[in-house]
C-alpha positions as CSV (number, residue, x, y, z in Angstrom):
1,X,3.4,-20.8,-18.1
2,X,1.8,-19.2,-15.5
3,X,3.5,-18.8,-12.0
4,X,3.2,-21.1,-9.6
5,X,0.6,-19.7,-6.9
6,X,2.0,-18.5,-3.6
7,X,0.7,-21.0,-1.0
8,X,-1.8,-19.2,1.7
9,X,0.3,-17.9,4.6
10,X,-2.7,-16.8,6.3
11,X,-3.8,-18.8,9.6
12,X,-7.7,-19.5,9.9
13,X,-8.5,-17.5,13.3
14,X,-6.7,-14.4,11.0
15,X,-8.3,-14.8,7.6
16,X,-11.3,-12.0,8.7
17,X,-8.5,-9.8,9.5
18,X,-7.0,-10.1,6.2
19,X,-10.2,-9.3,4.8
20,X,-10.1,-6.5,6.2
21,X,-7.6,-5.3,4.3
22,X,-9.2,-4.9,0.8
23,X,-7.7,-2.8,-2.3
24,X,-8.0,1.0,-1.5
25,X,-8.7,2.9,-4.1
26,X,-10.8,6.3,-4.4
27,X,-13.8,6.0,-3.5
28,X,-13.5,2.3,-2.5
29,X,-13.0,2.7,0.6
30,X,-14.9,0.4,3.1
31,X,-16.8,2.7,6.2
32,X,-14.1,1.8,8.7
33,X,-10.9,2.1,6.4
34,X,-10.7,5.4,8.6
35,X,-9.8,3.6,11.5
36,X,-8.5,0.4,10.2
37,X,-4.9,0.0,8.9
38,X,-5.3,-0.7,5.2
39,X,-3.1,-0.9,2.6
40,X,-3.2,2.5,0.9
41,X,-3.2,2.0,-3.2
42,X,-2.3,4.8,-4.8
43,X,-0.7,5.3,-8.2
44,X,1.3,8.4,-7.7
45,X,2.1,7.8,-4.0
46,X,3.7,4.1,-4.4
47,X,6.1,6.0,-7.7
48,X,6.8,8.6,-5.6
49,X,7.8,6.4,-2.7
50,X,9.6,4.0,-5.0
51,X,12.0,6.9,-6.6
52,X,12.6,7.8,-3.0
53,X,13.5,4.1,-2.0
54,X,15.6,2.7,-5.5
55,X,18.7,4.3,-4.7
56,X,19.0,3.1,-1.2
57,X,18.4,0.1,-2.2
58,X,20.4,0.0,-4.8
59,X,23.3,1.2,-2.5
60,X,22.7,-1.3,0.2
61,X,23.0,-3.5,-2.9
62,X,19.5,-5.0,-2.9
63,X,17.9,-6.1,-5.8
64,X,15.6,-3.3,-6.2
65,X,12.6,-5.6,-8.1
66,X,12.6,-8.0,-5.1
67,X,12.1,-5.2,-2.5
68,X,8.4,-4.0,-2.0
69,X,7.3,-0.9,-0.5
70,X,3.6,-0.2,1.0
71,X,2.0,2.7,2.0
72,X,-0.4,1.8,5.4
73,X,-3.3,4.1,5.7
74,X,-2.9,4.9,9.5
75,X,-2.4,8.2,11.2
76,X,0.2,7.3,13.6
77,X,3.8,7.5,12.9
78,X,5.2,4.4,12.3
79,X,7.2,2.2,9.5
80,X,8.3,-1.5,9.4
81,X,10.3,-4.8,7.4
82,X,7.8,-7.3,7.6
83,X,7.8,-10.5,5.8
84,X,11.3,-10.7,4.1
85,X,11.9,-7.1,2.2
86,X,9.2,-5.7,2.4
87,X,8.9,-2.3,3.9
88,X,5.7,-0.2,5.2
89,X,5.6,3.0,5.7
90,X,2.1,4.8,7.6
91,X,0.6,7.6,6.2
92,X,1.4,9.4,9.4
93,X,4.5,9.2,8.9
94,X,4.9,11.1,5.8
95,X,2.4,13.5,6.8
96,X,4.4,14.2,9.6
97,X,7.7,14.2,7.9
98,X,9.0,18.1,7.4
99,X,11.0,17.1,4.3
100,X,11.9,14.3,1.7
101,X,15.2,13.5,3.4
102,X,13.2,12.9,6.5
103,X,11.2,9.9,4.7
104,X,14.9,8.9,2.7
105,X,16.5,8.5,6.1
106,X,13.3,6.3,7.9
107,X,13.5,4.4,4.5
108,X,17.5,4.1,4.8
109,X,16.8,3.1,8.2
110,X,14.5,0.6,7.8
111,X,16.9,-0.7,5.2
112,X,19.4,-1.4,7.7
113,X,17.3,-4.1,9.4
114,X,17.0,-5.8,6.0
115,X,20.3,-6.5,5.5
116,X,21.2,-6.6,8.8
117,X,18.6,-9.4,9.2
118,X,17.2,-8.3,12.0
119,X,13.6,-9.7,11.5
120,X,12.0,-11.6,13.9
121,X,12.0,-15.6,14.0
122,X,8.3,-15.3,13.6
123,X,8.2,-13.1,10.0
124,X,10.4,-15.9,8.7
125,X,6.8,-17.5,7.7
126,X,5.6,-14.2,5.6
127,X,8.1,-14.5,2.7
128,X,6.2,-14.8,-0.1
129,X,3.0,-14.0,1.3
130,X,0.8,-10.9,0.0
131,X,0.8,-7.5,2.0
132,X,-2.5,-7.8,2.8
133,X,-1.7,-11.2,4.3
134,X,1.4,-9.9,6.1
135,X,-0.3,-6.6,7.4
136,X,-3.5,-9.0,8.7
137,X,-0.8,-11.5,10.3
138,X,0.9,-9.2,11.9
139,X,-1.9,-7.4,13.7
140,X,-2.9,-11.0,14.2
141,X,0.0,-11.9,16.0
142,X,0.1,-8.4,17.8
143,X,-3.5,-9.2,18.9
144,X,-2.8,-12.9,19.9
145,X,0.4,-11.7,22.4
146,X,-1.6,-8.9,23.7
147,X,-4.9,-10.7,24.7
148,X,-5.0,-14.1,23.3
149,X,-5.2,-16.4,20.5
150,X,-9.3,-14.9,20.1
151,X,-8.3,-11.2,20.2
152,X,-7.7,-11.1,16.6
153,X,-10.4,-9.5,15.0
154,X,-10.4,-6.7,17.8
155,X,-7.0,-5.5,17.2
156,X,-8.3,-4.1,14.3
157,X,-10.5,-1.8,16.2
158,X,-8.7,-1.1,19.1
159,X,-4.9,-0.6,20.3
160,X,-3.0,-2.2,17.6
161,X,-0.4,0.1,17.9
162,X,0.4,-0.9,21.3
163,X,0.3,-4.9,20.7
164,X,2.3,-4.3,17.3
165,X,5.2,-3.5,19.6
166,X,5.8,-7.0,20.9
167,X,6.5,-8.4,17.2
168,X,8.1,-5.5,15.3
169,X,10.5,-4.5,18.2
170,X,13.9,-4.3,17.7
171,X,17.1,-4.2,20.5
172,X,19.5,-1.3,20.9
173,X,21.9,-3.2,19.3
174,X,19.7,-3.5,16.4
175,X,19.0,-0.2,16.1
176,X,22.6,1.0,16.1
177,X,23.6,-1.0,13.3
178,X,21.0,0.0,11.8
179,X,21.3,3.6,11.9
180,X,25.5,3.0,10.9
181,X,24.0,1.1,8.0
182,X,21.5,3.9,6.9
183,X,24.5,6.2,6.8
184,X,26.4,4.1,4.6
185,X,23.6,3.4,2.0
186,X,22.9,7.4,2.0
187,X,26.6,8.2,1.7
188,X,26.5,5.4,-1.3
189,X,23.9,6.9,-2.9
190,X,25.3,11.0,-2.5
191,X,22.1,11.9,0.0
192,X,22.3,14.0,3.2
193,X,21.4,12.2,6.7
194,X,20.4,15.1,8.3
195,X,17.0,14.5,7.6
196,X,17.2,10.7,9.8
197,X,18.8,13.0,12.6
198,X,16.1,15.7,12.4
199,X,13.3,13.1,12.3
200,X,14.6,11.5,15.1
201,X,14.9,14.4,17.4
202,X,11.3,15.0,16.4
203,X,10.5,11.7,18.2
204,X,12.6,11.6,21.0
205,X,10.5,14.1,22.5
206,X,7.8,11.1,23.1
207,X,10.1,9.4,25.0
208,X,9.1,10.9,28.5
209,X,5.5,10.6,27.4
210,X,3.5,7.5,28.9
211,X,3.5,5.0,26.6
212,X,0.0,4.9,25.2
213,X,0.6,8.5,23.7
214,X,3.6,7.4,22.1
215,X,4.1,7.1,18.3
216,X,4.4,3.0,17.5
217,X,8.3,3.8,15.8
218,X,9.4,5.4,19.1
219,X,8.1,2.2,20.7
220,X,9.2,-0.3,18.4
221,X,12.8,1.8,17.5
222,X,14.4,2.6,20.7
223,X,15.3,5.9,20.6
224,X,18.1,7.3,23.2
225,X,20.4,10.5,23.0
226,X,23.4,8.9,22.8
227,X,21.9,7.1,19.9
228,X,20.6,10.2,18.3
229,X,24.3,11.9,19.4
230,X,26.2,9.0,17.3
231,X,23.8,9.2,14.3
232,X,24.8,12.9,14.3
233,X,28.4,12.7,14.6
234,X,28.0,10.1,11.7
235,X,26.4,12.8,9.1
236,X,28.8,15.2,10.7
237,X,31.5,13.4,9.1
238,X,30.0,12.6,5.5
239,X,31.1,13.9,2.5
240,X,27.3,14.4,1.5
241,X,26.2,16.1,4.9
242,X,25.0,19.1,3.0
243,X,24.0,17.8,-0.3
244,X,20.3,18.6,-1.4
245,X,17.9,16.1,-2.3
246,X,17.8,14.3,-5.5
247,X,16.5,16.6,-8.5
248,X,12.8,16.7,-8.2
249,X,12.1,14.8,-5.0
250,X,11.6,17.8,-2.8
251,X,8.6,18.8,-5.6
252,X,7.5,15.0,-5.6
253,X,7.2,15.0,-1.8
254,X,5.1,18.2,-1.2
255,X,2.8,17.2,-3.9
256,X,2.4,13.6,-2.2
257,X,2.0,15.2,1.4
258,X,-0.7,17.3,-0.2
259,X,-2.3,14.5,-1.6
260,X,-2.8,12.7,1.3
261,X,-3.8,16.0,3.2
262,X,-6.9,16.6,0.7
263,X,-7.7,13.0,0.8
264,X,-7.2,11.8,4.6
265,X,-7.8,14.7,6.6
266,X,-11.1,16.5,7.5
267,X,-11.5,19.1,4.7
268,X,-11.8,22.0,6.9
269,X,-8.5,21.3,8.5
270,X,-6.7,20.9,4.7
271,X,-8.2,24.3,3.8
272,X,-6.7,25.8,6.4
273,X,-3.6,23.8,5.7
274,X,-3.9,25.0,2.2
275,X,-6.0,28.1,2.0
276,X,-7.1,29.7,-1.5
277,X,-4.7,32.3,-1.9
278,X,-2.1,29.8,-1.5
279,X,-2.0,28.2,-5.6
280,X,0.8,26.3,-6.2
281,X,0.6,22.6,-7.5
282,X,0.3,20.6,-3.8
283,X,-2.5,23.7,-2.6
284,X,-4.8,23.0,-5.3
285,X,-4.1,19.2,-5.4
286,X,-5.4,19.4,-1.4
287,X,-8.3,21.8,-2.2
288,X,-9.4,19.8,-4.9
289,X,-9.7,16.3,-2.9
290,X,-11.5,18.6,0.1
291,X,-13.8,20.2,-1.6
292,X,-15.1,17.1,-3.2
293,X,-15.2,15.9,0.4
294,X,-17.3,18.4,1.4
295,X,-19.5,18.1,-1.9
296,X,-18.6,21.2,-3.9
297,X,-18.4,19.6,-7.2
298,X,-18.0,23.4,-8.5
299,X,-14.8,23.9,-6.6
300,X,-13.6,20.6,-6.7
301,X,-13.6,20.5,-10.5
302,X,-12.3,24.1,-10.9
303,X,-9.1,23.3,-9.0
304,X,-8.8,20.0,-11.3
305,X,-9.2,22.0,-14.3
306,X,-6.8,24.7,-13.2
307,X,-4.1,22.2,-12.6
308,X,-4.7,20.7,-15.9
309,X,-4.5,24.0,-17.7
310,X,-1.1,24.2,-16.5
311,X,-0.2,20.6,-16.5
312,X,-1.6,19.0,-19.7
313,X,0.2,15.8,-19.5
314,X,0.3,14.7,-15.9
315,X,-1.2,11.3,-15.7
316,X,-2.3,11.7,-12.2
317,X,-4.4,15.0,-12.8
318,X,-6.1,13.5,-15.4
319,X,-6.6,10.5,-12.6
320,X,-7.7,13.4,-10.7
321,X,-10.7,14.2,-12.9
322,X,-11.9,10.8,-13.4
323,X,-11.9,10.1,-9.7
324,X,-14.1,13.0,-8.8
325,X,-16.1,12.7,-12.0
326,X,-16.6,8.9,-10.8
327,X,-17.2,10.1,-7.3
328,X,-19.7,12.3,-7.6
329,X,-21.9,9.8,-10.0
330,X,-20.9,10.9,-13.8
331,X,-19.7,7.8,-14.8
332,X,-19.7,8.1,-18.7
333,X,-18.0,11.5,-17.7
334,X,-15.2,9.6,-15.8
335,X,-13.7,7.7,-18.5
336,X,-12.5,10.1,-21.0
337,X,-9.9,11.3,-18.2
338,X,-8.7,8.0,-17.1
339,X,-8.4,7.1,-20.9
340,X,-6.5,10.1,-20.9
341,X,-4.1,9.7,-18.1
342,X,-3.7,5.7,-19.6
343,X,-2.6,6.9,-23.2
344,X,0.5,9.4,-21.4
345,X,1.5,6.5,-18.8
346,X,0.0,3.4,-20.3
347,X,1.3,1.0,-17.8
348,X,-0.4,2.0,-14.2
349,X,-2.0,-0.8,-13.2
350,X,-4.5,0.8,-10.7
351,X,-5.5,4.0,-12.9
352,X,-6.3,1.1,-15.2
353,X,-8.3,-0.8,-12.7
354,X,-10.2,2.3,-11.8
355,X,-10.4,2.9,-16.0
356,X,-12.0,-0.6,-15.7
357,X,-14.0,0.0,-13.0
358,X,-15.6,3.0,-14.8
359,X,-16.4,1.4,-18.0
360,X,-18.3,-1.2,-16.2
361,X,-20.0,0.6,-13.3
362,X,-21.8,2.8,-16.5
363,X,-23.6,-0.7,-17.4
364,X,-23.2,-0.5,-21.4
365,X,-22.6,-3.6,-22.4
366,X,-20.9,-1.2,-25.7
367,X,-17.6,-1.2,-23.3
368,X,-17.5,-5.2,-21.7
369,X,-15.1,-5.9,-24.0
370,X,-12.7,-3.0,-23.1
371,X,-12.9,-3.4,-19.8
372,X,-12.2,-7.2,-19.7
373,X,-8.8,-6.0,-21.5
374,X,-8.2,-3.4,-19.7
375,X,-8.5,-4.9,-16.4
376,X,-6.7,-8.1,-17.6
377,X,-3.9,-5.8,-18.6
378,X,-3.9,-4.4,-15.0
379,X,-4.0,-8.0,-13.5
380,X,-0.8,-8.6,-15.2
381,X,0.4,-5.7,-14.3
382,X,0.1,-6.1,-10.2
383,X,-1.1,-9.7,-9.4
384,X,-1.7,-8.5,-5.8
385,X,-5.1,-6.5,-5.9
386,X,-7.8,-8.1,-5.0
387,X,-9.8,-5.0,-6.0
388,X,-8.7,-5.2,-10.2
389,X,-9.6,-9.1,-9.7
390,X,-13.1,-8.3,-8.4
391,X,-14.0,-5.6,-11.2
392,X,-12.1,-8.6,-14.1
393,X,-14.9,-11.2,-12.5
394,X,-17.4,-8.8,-12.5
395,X,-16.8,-8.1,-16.3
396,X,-16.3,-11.3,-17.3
397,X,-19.8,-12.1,-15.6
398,X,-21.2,-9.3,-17.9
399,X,-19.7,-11.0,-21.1
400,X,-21.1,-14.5,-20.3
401,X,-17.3,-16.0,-19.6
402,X,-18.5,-18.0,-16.1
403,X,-15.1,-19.9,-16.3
404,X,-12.7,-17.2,-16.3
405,X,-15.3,-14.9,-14.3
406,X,-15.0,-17.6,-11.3
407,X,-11.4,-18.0,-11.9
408,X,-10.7,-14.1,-11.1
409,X,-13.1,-14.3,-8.1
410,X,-10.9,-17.2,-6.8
411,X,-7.8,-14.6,-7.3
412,X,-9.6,-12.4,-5.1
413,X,-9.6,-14.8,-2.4
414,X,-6.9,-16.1,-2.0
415,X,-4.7,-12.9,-1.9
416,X,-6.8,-11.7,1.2
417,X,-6.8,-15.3,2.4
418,X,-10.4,-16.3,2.6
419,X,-9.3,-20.3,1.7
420,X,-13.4,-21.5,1.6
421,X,-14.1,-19.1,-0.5
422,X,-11.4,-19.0,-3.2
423,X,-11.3,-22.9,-3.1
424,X,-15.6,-22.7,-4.1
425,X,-14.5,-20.5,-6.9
426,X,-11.3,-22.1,-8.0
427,X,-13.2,-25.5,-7.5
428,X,-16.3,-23.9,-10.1
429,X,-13.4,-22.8,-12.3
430,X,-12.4,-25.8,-12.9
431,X,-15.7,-27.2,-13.8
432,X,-16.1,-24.4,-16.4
433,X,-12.8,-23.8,-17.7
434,X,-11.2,-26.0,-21.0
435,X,-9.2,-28.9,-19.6
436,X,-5.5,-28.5,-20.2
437,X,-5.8,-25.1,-20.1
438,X,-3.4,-23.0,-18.1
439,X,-6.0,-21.0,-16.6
440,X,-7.3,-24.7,-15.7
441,X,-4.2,-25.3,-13.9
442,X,-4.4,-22.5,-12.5
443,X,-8.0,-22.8,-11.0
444,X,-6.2,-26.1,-9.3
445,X,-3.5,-24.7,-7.9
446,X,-5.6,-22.4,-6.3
447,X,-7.8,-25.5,-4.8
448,X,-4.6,-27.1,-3.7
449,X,-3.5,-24.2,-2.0
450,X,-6.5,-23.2,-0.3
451,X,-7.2,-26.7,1.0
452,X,-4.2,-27.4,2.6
453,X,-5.4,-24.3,4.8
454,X,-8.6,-25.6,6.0
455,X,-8.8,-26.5,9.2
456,X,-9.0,-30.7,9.2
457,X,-12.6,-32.1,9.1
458,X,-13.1,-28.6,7.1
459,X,-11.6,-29.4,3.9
460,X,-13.3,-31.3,0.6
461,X,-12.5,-34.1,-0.3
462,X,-13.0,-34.5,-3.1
463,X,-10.2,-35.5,-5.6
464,X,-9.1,-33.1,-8.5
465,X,-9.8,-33.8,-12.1
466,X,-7.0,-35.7,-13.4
């Protein structure tokens, strides 16, 4: 049996935010992604993040499957629970962070408002829902209490930050026990709070600054010096105030900082960040990802090369060398990499999807076939990209399979919300599909859920097949 489909969450006057939000994957990227907030897909970021998060999640005694962390693509400093237990953390943030225990103790922190329940009334409908539909709800609902039920489309463009503030806020009180909490899941799991204390003295220096050049977590996370005082005297007192970070996570974070360096900032500004003499792992990883920004394929595939030579059975280098391969147009080039960095960590559901999208973008009908698998396999994998579900449609179109094809458009759909859309597919699905099939239930569960969201006098009605 197939699960039962998640009803749409989205409201109609949001679904073109939630749009918005499509799959980000290398060289996927829509033209505004740079100044939109978008989920940020990433293989190696969202393990790295995840090995950060488990054991504080695990202390706070969470199940750690049922608690979900994103990465936003936005260069302001910010992280939020949204939507039951799901937390969010900005690429600014991490950027910005000086050390591991610095993102361990925002991660603790925000933690600490799970199980302190601390979300607001109005995220009690977002429990279930997808990211993207969280992320594009809550900008939404930013948008609507800072200018009205029609301002939310041009949140996206303009000061979401500053409207986010009136959702995501949280009291002093709140924030206390949520710092005492953070301390006790760190001290659970033998980590050092220093770095929550030295992140927050960081920000408290935005406190005297007017409010617009605030950080959103200053804004939303109240931050005083008696609070900052009692966090300290908290680590001051644990048994694990001095303890380093977990084996391998200091590596893991310098690595992922320099990933997103080389592949957010302007290239100029990474290779000054990481300049040529400088070769360790993260410096090369940056260069790489800048030099392909600026076009070098030379450069860009000599650092690639150089970290392979040293590091023949990392998964994400060899990612590394299909992505710029794919980026700079050398499609049949592209795949031997990612079927490379597939056969060491066979079970990456986006390094599949961009495997996928590989072996169909070269147009030889020779690899349809290992493409519908391998993008089925990454569906299965991570139900919640509407990216993987576009390229499965796509080949499924190539192979002549119209049922299934429309069925994995209608996927698409409805995890960014677009209810019309997903309920012409789902409803074409049907009509193509075996009856009695579970992808034939499926298809209808789809149309079910997508019409109950259409605004009345909008919906079909037309019955479904018995």
């Amino acid at each position: 049996m197939l699960p039962k489909y998640q009803p749409f969450r989205i409201r109609r006057t949001l679904t073109a935010i939630a749009l918005a939000f499509s799959l980000i994957l290398p060289g996927t990227a829509p033209a505004f992604a740079a100044d939109t907030p978008t989920i940020l897909r990433d293989s190696e970021l969202e393990r790295i993040i995840r090995d950060i998060s488990v054991p504080i999640f695990a202390a706070a005694g969470l199940n750690t499957d049922s608690v979900h962390t994103y990465v936003i693509r936005d260069k302001s400093i910010n992280a939020f629970v949204a939507g039951g237990q799901n937390v969010f953390i900005n690429t600014g943030l991490i950027m910005a962070a000086s050390n591991v225990g610095e993102v361990a103790g925002v991660i603790a922190h925000e933690t600490g408002h799970i199980t302190g329940g601390h979300l607001a009334r109005f995220q009690d409908g977002l429990k279930g829902a997808s990211a993207l539909t969280i992320l594009g709800m809550i900008l939404g609902a930013a948008a609507i209490a800072a200018g009205g039920a029609d301002a939310g489309i041009a949140v996206i463009m303009g000061s979401q930050q500053m409207a986010m503030r009136s959702v995501l806020s949280y009291s002093r009180n709140q924030e206390a026990a949520a710092d005492q909490a953070a301390m006790t899941f760190l001290d659970k799991a033998h980590q050092s709070g220093r770095g929550l204390v030295s992140f927050f003295e960081v920000l408290s220096g935005q406190e005297l600054l007017y409010v617009t050049n605030q950080d959103p977590y200053v804004r939303s996370h109240p931050l005083t010096q008696d609070r900052i005082n009692a966090l300290s005297e908290l680590v001051d007192k644990s048994p694990w105030k001095d303890a380093p970070s977990p084996a391998g996570q200091d590596a893991m974070f310098e690595r992922m900082k320099a990933k997103l360096w080389g592949y957010l900032q302007p290239p100029y500004t990474t290779l000054q960040q990481y300049p040529v003499g400088n070769n360790s792992l993260p410096a090369r990883y940056a260069r790489a990802y800048a030099y392909n920004q600026l076009h070098d394929e030379a450069k860009a595939y000599a650092e690639a090369d150089s970290l392979l030579k040293d590091n023949p059975n990392d998964p994400y280098l060899w990612e590394l060398k299909g992505f710029l391969l794919f980026e700079n147009g050398k499609l049949e080039q592209s795949i031997a990499p990612f079927r490379k960095s597939i056969a060491i960590s066979p079970d990456e559901p986006l390094i599949l999807t961009q495997l996928g999208q590989s072996l169909i973008a070269t147009e030889n009908p020779a690899y349809t076939d290992e493409a519908i698998r391998i993008l089925e396999k990454a569906n299965r994998l991570d139900k919640e990209s509407p990216f993987a579900w576009h390229q499965l449609s796509i080949a499924y179109d190539h192979a002549g399979k119209e049922g299934p094809a429309r069925l994995a458009a209608a996927e698409r759909y409805s995890i960014v919300g677009a209810s019309e859309d997903a309920y012409r597919q789902a409803r074409q699905a049907v009509n193509k599909l075996p009856r009695g099939t579970p992808d034939w239930f499926r298809a209808q569960d789809i149309m079910v859920a997508a019409q109950a969201e259409m605004p009345k006098g909008k919906a079909p009605r037309d019955a479904l097949p018995d």
